[in-house]
C-alpha positions as CSV (number, residue, x, y, z in Angstrom):
1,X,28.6,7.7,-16.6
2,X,26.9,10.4,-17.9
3,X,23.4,12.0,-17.6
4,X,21.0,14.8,-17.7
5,X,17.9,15.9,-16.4
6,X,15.5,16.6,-19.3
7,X,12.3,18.8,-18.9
8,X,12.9,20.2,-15.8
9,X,11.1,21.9,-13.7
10,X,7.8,20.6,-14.0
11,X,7.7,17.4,-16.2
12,X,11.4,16.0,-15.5
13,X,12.7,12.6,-16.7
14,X,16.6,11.3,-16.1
15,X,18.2,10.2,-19.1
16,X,22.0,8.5,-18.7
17,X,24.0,7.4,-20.7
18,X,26.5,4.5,-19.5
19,X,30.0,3.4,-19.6
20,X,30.8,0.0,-20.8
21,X,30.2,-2.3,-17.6
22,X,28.8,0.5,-16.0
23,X,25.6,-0.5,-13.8
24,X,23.0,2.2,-12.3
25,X,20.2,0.7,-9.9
26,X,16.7,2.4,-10.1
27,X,13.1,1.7,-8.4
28,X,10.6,-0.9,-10.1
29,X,8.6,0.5,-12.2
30,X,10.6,4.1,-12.7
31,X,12.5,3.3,-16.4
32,X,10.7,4.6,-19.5
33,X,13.0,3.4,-22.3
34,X,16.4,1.7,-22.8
35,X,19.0,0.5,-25.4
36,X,18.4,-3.1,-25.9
37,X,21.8,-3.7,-25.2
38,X,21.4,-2.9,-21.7
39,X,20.8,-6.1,-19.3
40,X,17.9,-5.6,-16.4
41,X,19.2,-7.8,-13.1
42,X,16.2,-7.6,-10.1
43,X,16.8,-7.9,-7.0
44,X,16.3,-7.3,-3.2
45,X,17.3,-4.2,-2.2
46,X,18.7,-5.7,1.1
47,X,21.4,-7.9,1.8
48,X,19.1,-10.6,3.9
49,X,15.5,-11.4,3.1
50,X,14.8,-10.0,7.0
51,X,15.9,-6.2,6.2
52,X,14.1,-6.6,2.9
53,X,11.0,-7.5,4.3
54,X,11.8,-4.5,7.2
55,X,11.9,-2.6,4.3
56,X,9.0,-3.2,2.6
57,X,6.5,-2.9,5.8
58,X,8.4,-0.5,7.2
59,X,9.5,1.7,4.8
60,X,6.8,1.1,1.7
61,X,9.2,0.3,-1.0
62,X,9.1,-2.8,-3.2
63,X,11.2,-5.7,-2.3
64,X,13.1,-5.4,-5.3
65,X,15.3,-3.0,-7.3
66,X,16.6,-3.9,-10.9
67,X,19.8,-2.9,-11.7
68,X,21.1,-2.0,-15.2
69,X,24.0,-2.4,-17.0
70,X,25.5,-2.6,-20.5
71,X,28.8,-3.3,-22.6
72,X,27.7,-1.3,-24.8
73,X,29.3,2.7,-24.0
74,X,26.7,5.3,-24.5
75,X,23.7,3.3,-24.2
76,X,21.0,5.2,-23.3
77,X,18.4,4.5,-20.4
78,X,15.9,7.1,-18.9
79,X,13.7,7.3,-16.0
80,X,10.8,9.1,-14.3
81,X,8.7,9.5,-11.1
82,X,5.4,9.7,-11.0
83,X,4.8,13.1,-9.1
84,X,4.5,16.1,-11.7
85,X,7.4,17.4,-10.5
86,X,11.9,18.5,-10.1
87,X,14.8,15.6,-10.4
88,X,18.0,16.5,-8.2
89,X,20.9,15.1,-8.0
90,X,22.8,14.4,-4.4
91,X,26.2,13.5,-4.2
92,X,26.8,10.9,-1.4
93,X,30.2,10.5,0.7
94,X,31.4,8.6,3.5
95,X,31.6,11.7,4.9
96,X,27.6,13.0,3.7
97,X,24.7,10.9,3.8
98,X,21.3,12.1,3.6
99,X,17.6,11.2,4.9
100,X,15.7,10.5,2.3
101,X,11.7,10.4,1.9
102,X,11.1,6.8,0.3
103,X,9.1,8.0,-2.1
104,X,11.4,10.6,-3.6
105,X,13.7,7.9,-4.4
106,X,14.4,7.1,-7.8
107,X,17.7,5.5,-8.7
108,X,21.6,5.6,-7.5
109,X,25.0,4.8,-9.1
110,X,26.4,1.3,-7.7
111,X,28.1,1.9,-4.3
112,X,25.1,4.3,-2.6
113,X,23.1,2.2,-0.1
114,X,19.6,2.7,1.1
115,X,18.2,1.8,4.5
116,X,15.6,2.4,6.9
117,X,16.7,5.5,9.5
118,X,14.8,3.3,12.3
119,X,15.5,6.0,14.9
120,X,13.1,9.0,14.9
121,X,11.2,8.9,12.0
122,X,9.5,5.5,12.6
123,X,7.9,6.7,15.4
124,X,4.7,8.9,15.5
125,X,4.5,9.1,11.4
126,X,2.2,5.6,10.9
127,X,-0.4,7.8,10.6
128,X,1.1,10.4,8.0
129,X,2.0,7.5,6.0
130,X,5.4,8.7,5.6
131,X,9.0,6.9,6.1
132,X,12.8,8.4,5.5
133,X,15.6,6.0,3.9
134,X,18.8,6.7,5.0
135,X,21.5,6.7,2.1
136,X,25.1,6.2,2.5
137,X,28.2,5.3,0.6
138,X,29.9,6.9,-2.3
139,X,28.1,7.9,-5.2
140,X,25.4,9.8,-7.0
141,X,21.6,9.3,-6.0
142,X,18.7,10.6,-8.1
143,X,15.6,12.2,-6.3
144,X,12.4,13.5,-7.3
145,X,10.0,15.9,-5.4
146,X,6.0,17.0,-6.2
147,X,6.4,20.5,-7.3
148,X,9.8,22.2,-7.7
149,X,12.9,21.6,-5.3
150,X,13.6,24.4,-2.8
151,X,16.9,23.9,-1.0
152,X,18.3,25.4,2.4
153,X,21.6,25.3,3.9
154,X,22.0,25.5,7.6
155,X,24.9,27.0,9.2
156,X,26.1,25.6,12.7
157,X,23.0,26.0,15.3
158,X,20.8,27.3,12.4
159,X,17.3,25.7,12.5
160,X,14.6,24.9,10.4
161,X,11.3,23.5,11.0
162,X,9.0,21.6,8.1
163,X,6.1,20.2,7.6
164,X,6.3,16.5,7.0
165,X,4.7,16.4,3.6
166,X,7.0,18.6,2.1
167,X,10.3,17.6,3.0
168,X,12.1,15.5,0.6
169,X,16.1,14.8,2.5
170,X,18.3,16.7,4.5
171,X,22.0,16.0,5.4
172,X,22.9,13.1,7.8
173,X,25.0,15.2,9.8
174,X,21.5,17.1,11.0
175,X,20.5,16.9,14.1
176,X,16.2,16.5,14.1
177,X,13.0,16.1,16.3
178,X,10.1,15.3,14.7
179,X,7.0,17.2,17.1
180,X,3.5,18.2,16.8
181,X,2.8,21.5,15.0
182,X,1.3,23.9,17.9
183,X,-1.0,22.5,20.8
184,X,-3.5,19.7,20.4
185,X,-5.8,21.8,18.2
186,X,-3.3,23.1,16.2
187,X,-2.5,19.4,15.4
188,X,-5.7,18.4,14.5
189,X,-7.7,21.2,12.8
190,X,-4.6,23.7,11.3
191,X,-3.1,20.7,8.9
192,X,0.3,20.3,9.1
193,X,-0.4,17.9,12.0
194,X,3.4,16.4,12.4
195,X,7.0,18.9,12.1
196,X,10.6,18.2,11.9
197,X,12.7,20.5,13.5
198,X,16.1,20.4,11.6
199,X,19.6,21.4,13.1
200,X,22.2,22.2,11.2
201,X,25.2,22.4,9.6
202,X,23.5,20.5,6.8
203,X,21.5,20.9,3.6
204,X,17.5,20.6,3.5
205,X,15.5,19.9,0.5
206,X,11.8,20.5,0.6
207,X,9.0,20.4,-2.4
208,X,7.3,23.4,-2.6
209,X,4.0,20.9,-3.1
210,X,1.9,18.5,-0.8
211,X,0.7,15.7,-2.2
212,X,-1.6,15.2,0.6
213,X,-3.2,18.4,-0.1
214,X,-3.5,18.3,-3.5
215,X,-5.7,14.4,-3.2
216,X,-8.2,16.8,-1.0
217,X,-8.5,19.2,-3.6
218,X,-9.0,16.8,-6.7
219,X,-11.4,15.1,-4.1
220,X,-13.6,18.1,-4.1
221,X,-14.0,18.4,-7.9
222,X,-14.3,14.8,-8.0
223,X,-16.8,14.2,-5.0
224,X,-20.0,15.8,-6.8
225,X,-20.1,13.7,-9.5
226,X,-19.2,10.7,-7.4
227,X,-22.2,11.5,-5.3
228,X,-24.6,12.2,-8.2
229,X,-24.0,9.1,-10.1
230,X,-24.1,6.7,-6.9
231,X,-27.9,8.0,-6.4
């Protein structure tokens, strides 16, 4: 297989090329164009209906992925996220996993799988509205962040601490807490609200924007004129 990552930093779309009977599997809704020769297969993302439908409340994702393939070598398919932002590419092992923000997900090669890291970050982030996917297997897995991509590596005992709407992944091997940012008041009035401390050894990826805070700024160009028209 091969690809490349076209009009990065800001405006980036994935573009591969496959191998005859080569397959790649990608979220609904992410492809842009394709060689008619390629075939479009949908289906759940989990191997029983009960971890698809954990996935789907739990974690946000659809139920379904569609995966991709073609005879045909060199055919062409592309996709794109819908953040203005960086793709990256992580390579997954046996021996390298990585957390995953669901909605920085955008495809993987055949043998990566995606699940829902239950322990840690389901707890105490209902209210952010964010949920990590934990990836393993062996392959290549395609990610897309809001902003540009800003990676750290973390020596042994090294840590790091982010706020929760600009990390993207981090390695598997991590060790993490996810905590309140300062006291009480520093939670609720200084607007990180939630942190993850992260451990290393192990690489972090964070997006140098927030969506969160960039729907509060739109909102305050947009709000006046919402106002005015609904007198």
């Amino acid at each position: 297989m091969e690809y490349e990552i076209k009009y990065k930093p800001s405006y980036s779309m994935l573009v591969v090329k496959l191998g005859s009977n080569e397959s790649i599997t990608a979220e609904a809704g992410s492809m842009t164009y394709m060689d008619p020769s390629i075939n479009v297969e949908t289906r759940r993302r989990e191997k029983s209906i009960l971890g698809s439908i954990g996935l789907k409340l739990i974690g946000g994702q659809s139920f379904w992925v569609n995966d991709y393939k073609t005879q045909n070598a060199g055919a062409e398919i592309a996709f794109v996220s819908a953040p203005v932002g960086d793709i990256e590419t992580l390579q997954v092992s046996p021996n390298e996993g990585y957390i995953v923000q669901k909605s920085s997900y955008i495809a993987s090669t055949e043998k990566v799988d995606l699940d829902i890291k239950w322990q840690g970050f389901t707890k105490g982030l209902f209210g952010q509205g964010l949920f990590m996917i934990k990836v393993s297997g062996d392959g290549t897995l395609f990610i897309n962040t809001f902003g540009a991509i800003d990676k750290h590596t973390l020596k042994s005992g090294e840590s790091l601490i982010v706020d929760n709407f600009h990390l993207v992944a981090f390695s598997d091997k991590c060790d993490y807490k996810v905590k309140k940012f300062g006291g009480l008041k520093s939670t609720i009035l200084g607007g990180e609200g939630l942190v993850t401390e992260i451990k290393g050894p192990g690489d972090v990826y964070i997006q140098t924007k927030n969506l969160r805070e960039f729907v509060e700024w739109l909102w305050t160009l947009l709000a006046p004129r919402v106002r005015s028209r609904a007198r």
